[in-house]
C-alpha positions in Angstrom: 8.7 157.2 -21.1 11.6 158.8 -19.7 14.7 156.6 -19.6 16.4 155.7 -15.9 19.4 157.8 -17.1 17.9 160.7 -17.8 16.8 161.1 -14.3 19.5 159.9 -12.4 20.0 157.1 -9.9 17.8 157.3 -6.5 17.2 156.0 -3.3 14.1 153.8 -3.8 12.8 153.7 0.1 9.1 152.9 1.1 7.3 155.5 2.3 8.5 157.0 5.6 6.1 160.1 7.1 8.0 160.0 10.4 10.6 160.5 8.7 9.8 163.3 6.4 8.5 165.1 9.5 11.9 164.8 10.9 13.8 165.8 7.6 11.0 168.4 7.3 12.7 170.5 10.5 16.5 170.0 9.7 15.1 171.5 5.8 14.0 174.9 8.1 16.9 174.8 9.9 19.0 175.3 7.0 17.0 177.7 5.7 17.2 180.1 8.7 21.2 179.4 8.5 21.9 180.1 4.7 21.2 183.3 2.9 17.9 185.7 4.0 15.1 183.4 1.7 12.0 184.7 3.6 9.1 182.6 1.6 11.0 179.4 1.4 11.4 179.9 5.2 7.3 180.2 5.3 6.4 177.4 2.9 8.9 175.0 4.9 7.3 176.2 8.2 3.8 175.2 6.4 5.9 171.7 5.9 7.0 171.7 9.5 3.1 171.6 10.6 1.7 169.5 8.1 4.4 166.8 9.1 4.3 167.2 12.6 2.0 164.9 13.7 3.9 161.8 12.1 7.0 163.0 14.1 6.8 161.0 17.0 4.7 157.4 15.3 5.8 154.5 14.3 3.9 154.3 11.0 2.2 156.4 8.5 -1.4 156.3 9.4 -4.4 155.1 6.9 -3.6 155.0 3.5 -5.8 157.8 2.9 -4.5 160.2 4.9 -0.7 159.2 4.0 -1.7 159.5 0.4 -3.1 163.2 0.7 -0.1 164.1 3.2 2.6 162.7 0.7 0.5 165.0 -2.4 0.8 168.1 -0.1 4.8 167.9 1.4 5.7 167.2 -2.2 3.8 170.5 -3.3 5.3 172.4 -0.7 8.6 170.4 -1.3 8.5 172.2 -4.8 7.2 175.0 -3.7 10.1 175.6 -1.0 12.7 174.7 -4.0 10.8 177.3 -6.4 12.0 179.8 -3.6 15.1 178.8 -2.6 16.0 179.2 -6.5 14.3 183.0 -6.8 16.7 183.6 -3.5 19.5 182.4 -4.0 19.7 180.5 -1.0 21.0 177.0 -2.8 23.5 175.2 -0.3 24.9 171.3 -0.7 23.2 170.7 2.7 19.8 172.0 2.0 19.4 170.3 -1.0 20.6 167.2 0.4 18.1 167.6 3.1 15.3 168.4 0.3 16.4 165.1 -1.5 15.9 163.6 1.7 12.6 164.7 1.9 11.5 163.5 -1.7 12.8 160.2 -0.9 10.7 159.3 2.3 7.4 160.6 0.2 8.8 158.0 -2.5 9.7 160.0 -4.9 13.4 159.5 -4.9 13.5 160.0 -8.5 12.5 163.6 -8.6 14.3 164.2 -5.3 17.6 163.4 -7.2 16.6 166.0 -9.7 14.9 169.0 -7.6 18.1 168.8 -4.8 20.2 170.5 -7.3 17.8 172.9 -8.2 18.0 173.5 -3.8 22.2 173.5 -4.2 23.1 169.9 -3.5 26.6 169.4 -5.5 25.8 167.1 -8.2 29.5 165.5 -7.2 28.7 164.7 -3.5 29.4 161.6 -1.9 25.9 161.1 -0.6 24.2 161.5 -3.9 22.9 157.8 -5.2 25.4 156.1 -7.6 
């Protein structure tokens, strides 16, 4: 078992679907600001849709389809950080926004760990203490 301190301190929030679809859309917009990252740009769009039905609820639907929604943003979660790095296209924002993202699927943990992989500055004041 991996000790607490080796990953880092998290947010611990419950699952939050409207949420991620929100944090899903601000991800993209960062891409399309930052430096030219083309297939990061296409895996979030992917994101964009799979999320945006939970955009405008309350809740976060059956269990079974929250479970299978939460498995597929984290994939593309990764995947979008997989191609941020091969870009280049790291910025403090965007992984802010991608630990964010991990954190509403509850998996704050390794949303504290991939964000710097996305450019979050390990020293910012938003990170969890």
């Amino acid at each position: 078992m991996v000790s607490w301190w080796a990953m880092g301190p998290s947010f611990k929030i419950p699952l939050n679907l409207p949420h991620a679809a929100t944090i899903s859309v601000r991800i993209l917009y960062h891409l399309r600001q930052g430096r030219p990252a083309p297939a990061a740009i296409e895996v979030a769009s992917k994101l964009v849709i799979l999320l945006e039905p939970f955009r405008d609820r309350e809740e976060n639907g059956g269990a079974e389809e929250a479970g299978r929604v939460t498995r597929e943003a984290a994939e593309l979660g990764r995947a979008i950080v997989g191609e941020v790095e091969k870009a280049g296209a790291g910025t403090d924002r965007l992984g802010q926004q991608v630990r964010n993202l991990f954190e509403c699927l509850e998996l704050g943990e390794e949303g504290a760990r991939i964000s710097l992989r996305a450019g979050e500055n390990p020293n910012s004041l938003l990170r969890p203490t």
